[in-house]
Backbone bond lengths (Angstrom), bond angles and torsions (degrees), N, CA, C in turn:
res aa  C-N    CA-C-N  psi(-1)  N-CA   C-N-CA  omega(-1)  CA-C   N-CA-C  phi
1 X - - - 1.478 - - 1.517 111.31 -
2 X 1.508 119.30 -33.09 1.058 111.95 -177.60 1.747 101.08 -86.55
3 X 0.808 130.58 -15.79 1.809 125.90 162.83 1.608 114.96 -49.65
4 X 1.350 108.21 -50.65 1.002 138.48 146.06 1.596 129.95 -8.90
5 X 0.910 103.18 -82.30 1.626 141.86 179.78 1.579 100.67 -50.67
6 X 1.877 103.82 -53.19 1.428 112.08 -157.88 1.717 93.89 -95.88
7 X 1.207 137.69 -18.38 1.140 131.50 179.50 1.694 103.83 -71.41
8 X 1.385 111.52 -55.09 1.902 115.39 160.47 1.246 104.07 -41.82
9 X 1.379 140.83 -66.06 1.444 135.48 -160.63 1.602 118.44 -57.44
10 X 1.534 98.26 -22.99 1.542 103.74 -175.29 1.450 118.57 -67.93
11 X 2.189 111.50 -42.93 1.598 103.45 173.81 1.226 112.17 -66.87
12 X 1.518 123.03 -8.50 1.887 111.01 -147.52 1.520 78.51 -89.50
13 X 1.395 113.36 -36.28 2.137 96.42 -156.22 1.913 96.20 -82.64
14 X 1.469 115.81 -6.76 1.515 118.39 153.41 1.224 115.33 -29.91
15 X 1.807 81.38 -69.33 2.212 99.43 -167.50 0.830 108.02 -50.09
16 X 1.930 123.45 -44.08 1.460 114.30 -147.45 1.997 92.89 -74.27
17 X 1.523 93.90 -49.06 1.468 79.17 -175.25 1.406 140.94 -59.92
18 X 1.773 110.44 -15.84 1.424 124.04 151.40 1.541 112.18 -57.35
19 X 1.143 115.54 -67.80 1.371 117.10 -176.20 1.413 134.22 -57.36
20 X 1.255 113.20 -4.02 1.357 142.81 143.40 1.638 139.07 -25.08
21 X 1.423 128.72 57.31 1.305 125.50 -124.55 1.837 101.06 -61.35
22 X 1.311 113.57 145.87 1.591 107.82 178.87 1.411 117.10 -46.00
23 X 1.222 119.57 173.20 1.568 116.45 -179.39 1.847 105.39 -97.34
24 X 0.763 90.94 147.68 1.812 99.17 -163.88 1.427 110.60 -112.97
25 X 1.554 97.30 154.93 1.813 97.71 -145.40 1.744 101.21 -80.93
26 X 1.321 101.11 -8.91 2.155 109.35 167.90 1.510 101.24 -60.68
27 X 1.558 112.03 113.19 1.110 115.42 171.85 1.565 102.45 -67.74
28 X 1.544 139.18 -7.44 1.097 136.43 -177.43 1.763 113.92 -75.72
29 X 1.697 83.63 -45.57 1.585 104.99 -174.90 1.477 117.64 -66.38
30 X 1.805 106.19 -30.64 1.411 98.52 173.87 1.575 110.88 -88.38
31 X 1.148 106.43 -21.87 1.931 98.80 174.01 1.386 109.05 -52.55
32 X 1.553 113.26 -66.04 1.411 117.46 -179.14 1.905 129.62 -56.94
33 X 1.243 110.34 -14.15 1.390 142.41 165.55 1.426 112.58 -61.34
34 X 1.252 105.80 -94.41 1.849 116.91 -155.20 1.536 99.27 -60.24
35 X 1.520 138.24 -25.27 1.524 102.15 175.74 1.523 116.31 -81.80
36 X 1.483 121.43 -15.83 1.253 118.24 163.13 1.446 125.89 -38.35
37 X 1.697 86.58 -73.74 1.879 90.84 169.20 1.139 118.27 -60.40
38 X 1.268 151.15 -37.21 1.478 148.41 -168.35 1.775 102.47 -65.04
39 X 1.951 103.43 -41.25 1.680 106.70 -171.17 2.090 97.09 -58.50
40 X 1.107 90.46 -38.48 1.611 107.49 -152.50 2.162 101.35 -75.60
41 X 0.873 105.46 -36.78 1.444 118.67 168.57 1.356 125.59 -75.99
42 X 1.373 107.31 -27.34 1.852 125.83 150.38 1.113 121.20 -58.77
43 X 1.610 127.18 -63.70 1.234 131.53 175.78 1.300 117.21 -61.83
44 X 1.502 134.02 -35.81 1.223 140.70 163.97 1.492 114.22 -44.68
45 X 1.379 111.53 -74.92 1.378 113.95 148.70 1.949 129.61 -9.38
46 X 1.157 91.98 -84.25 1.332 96.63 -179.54 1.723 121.89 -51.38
47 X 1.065 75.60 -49.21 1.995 88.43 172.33 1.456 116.24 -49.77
48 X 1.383 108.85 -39.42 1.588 115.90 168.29 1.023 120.50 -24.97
49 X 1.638 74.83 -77.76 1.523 107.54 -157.96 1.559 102.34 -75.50
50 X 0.917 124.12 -44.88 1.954 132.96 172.50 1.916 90.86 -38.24
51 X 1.291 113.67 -43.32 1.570 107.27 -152.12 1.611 98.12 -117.70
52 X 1.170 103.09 5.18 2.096 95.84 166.35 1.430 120.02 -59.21
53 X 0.766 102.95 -49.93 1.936 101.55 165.51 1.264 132.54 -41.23
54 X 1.348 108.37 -20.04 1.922 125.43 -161.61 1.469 109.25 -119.41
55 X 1.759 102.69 -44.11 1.598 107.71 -168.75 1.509 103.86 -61.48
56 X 1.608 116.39 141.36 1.333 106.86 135.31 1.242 116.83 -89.62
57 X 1.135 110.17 -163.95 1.906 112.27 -156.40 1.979 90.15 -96.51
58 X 1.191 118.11 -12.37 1.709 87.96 171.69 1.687 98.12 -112.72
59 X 1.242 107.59 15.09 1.381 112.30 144.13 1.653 133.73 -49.48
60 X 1.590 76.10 -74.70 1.685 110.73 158.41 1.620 101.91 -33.07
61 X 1.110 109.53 -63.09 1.346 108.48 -133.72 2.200 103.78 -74.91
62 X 1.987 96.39 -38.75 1.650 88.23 149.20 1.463 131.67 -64.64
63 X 1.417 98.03 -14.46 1.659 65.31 177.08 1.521 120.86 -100.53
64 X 1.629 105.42 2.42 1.436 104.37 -177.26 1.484 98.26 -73.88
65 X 1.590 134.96 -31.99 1.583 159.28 166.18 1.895 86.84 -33.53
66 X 1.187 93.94 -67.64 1.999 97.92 -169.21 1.207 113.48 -54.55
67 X 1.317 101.30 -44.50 1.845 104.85 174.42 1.596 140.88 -71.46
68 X 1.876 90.91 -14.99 1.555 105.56 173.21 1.455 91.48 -90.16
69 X 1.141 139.28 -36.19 1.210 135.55 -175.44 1.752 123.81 -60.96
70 X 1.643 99.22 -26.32 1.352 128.90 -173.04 1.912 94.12 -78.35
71 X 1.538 86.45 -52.67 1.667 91.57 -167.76 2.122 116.93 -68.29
72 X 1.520 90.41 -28.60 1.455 85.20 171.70 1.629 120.47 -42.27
73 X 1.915 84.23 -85.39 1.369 99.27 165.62 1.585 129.51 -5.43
74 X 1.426 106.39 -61.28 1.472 116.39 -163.99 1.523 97.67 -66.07
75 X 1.274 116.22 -37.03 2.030 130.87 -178.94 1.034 101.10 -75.55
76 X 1.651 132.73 -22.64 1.397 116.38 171.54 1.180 127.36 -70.31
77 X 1.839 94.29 -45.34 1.849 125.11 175.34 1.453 103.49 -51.01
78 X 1.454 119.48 -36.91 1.543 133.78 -157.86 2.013 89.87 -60.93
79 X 1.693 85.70 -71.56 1.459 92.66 -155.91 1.598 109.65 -68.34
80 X 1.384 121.65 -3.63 1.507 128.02 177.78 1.307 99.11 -67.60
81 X 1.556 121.25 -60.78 1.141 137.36 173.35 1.829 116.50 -28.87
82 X 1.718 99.76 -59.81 1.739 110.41 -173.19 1.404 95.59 -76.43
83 X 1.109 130.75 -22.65 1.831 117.72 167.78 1.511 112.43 -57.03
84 X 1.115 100.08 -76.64 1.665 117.62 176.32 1.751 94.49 -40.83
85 X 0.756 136.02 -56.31 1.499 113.94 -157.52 1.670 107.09 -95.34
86 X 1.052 114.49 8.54 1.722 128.14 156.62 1.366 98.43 -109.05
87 X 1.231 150.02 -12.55 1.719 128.19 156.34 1.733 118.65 -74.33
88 X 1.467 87.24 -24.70 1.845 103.29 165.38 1.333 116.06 -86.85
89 X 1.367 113.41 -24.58 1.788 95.16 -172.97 1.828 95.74 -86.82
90 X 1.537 117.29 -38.76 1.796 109.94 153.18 0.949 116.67 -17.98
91 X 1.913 125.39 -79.28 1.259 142.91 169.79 1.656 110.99 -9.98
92 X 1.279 95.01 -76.39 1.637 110.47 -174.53 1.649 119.86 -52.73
93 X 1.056 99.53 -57.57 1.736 125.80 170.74 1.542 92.87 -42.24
94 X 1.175 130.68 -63.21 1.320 144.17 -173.69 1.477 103.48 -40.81
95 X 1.695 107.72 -78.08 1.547 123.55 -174.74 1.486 106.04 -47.68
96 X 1.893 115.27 -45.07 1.074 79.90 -173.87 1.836 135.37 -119.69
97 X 1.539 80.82 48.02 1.656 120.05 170.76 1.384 97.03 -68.66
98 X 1.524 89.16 -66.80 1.953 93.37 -166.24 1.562 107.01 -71.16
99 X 1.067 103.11 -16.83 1.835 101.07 169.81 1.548 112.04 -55.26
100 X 1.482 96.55 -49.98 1.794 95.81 -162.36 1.926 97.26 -83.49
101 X 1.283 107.63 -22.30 1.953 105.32 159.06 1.672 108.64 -39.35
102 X 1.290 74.67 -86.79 2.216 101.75 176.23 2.017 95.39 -15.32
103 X 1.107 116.49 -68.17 1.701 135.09 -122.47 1.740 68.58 -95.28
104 X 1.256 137.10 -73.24 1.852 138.33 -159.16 1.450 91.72 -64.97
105 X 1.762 138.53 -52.32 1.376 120.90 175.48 1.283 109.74 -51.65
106 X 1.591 143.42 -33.30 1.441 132.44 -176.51 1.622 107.66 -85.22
107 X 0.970 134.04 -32.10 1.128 155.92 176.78 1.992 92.97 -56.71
108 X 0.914 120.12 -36.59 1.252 116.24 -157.30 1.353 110.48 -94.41
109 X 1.957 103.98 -46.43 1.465 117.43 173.04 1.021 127.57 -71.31
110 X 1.645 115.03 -24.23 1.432 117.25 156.12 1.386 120.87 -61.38
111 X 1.089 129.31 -42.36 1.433 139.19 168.08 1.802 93.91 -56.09
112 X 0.869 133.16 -56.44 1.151 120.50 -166.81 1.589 127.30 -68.46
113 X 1.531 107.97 -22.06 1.474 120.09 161.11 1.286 102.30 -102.57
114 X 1.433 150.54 26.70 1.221 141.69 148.21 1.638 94.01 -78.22
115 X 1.184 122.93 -63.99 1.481 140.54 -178.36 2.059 85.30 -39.71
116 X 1.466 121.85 -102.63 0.975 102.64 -172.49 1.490 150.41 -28.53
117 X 1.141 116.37 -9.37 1.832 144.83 -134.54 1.846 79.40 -110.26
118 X 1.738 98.49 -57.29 1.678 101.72 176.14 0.990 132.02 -64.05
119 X 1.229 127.82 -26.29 1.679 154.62 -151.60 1.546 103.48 -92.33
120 X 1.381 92.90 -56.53 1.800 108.89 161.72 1.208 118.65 -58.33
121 X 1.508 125.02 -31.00 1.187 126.32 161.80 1.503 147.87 -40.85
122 X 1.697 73.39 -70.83 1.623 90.33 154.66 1.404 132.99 -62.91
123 X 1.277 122.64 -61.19 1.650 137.91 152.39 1.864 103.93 4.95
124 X 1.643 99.53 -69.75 1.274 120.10 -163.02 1.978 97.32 -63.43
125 X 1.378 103.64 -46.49 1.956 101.52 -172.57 1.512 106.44 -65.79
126 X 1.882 110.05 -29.83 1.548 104.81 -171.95 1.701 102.73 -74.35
127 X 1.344 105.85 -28.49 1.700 98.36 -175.73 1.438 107.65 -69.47
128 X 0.951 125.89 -41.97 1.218 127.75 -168.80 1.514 113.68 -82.24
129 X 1.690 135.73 -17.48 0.865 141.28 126.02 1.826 128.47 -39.38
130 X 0.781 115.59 -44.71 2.114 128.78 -176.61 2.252 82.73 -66.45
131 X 1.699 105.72 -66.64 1.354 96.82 -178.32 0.827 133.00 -42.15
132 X 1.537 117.70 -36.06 1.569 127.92 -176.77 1.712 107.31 -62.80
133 X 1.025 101.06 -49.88 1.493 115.23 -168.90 1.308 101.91 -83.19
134 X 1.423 141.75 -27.25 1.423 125.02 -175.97 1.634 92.60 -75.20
135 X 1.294 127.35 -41.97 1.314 136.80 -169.95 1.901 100.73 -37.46
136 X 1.361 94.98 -74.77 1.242 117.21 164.91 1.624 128.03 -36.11
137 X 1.073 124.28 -53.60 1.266 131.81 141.70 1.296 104.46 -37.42
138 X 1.214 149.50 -61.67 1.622 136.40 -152.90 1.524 108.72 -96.02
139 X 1.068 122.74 -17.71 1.277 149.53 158.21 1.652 102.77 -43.98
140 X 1.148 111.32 -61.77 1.673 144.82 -148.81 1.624 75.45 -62.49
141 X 1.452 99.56 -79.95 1.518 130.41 -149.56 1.255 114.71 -49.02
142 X 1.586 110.15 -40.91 1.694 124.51 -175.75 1.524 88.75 -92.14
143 X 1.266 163.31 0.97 1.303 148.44 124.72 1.398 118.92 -28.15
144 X 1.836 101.50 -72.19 1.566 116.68 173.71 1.455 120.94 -46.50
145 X 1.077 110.60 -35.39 1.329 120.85 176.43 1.199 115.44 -92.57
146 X 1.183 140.72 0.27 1.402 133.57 163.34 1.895 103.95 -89.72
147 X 1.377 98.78 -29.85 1.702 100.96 -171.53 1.317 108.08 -79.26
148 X 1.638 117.89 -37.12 1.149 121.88 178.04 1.453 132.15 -77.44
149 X 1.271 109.01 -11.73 1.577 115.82 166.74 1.132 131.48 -44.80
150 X 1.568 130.07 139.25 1.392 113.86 -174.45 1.545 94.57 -111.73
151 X 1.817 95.61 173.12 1.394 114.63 -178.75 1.521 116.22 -48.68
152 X 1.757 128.54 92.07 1.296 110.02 176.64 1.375 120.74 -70.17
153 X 1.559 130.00 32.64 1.133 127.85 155.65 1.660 139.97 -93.45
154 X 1.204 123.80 94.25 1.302 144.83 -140.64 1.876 92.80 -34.29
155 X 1.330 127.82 158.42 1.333 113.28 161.30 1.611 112.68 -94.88
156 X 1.679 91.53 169.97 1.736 97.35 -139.91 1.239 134.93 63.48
157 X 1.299 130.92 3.92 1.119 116.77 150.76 1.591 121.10 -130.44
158 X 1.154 93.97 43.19 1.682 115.75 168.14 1.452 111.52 -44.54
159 X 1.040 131.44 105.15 1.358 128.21 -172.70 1.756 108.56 -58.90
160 X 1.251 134.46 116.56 1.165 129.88 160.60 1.682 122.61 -122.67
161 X 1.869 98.50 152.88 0.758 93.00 -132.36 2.157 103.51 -80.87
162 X 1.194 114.65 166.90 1.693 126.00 -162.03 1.315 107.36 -51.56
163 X 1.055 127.36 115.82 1.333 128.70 166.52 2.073 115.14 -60.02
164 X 1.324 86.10 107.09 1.426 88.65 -179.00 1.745 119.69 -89.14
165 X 1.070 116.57 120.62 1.265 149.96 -166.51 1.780 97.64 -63.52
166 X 0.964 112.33 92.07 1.495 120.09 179.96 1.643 108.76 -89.01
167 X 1.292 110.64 122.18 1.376 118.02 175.25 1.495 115.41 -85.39
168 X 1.476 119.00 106.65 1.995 143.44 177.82 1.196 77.50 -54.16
169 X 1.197 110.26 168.62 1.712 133.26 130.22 1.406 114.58 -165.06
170 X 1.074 108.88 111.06 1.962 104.63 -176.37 1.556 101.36 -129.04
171 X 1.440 84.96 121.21 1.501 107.86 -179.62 1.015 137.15 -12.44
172 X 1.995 92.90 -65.43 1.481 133.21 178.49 1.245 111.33 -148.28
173 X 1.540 102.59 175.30 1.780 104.31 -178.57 1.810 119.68 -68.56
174 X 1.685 98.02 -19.31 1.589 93.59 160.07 1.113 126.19 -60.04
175 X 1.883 122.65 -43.36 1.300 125.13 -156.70 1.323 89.31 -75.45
176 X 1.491 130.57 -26.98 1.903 129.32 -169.61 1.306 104.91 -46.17
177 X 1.898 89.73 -70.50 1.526 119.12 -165.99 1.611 101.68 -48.37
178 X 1.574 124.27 -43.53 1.422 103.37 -171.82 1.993 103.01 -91.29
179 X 0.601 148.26 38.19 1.369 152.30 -160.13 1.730 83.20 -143.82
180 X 1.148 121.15 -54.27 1.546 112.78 -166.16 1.133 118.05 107.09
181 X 1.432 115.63 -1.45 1.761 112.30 -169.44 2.130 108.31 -88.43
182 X 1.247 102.81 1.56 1.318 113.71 -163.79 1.657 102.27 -66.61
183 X 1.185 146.20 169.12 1.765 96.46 -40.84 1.677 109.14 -71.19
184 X 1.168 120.20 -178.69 1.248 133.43 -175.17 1.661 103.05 -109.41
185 X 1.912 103.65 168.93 0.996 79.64 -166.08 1.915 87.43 -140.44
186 X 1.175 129.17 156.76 1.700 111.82 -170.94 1.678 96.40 -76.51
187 X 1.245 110.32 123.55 1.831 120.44 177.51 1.339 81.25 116.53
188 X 1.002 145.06 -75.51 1.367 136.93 -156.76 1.450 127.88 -43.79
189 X 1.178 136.53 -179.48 1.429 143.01 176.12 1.128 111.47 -84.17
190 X 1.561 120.20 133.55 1.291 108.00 -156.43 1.780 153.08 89.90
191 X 1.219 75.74 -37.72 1.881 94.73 -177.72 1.664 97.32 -72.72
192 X 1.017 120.45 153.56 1.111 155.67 167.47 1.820 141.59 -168.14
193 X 1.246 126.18 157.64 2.080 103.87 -155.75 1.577 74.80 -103.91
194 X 1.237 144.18 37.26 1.362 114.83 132.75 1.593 124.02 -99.76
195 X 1.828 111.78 10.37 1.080 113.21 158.19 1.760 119.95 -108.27
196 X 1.050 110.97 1.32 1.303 140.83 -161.94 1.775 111.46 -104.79
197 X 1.397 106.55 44.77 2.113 105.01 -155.93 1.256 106.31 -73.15
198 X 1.270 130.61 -22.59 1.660 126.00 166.70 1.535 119.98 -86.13
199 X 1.421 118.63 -3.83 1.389 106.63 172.93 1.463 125.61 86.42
200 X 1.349 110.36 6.49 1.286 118.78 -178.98 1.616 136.21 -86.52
201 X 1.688 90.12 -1.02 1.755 96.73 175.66 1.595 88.97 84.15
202 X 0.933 155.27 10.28 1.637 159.26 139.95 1.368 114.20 -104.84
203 X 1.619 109.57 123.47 1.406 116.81 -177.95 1.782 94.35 -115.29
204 X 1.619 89.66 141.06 1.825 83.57 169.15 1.260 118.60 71.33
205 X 1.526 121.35 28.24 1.215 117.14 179.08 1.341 120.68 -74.70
């Protein structure tokens, strides 16, 4: 019986190893994969062999039925599993598509008001530079033009200044003669008819 037993055991661990889904080129899919089947191809195993002594062969033969049934399942659970976690790794891929969108549009607009931020910068030093210098310029100009102005007083009528009328008086014809005003003359400075004794409009002759 146990010849038996092990001659049945030989197609079933066939199936399992046919029925065995291939290993798949997702390094995700085969991580999460091969210890399933390896747990599940162990216990099959063991159970056999634990129960070769007892099984008859349409013994055998449900429970190899239970165990493909066991093994589907687990290949169904498997590949439910590798869907779902490729609609999530999409997911992610997705978010962080629009992440690196999001992050290069700010990246860009900041750059773009850094650029303005300077522009404004400058703007503001050149204006205030042109002022400095127009200042200066007008400065310049109303200098030149104060130095360069001419006399707005018409010629000939230069204002000069009053001839002041100095009052002579000499004593006598000595004080004339040494003063220098001698002779005198009537209108003149000096003259007077007590230097003047003949009447002739000459004093101190």
């Amino acid at each position: 019986m146990f010849e038996q037993n092990t001659a049945s055991m030989s197609p079933m661990t066939e199936y399992l190893a046919s029925a065995a889904p291939p290993a798949s080129g997702n390094p995700e899919r085969k991580k999460r994969t091969t210890p399933l089947w390896v747990t599940v191809t162990a216990g099959v195993t063991g159970l056999l062999l634990g129960s070769a002594g007892s099984l008859s062969s349409s013994d055998a033969t449900r429970e190899v039925s239970r165990l493909e049934q066991v093994v589907a399942e687990a290949e169904a659970a498997t590949v439910e599993a590798n869907d779902e976690l490729a609609t999530t790794t999409e997911a992610l891929d997705a978010a962080q598509a629009a992440l690196d969108e999001q992050q290069a549009k700010f990246a860009t607009e900041k750059k773009e008001l850094t650029r303005l931020h300077e522009a404004a910068t400058q703007a503001a030093d050149d204006a205030t530079q042109l002022a400095s210098a127009a200042t200066l310029r007008a400065e310049t100009a109303e200098a030149a033009v104060s130095t360069a102005a001419p006399d707005s007083t018409p010629r000939g009528l230069v204002d000069t200044p009053p001839v002041t009328e100095t009052t002579v008086y000499y004593q006598n014809c000595t004080a004339a003669r040494e003063a220098g005003g001698a002779p005198v003359y009537i209108g003149g400075p000096g003259y007077g008819p007590h230097l003047d004794r003949d009447g002739d409009g000459v004093g101190c002759e």
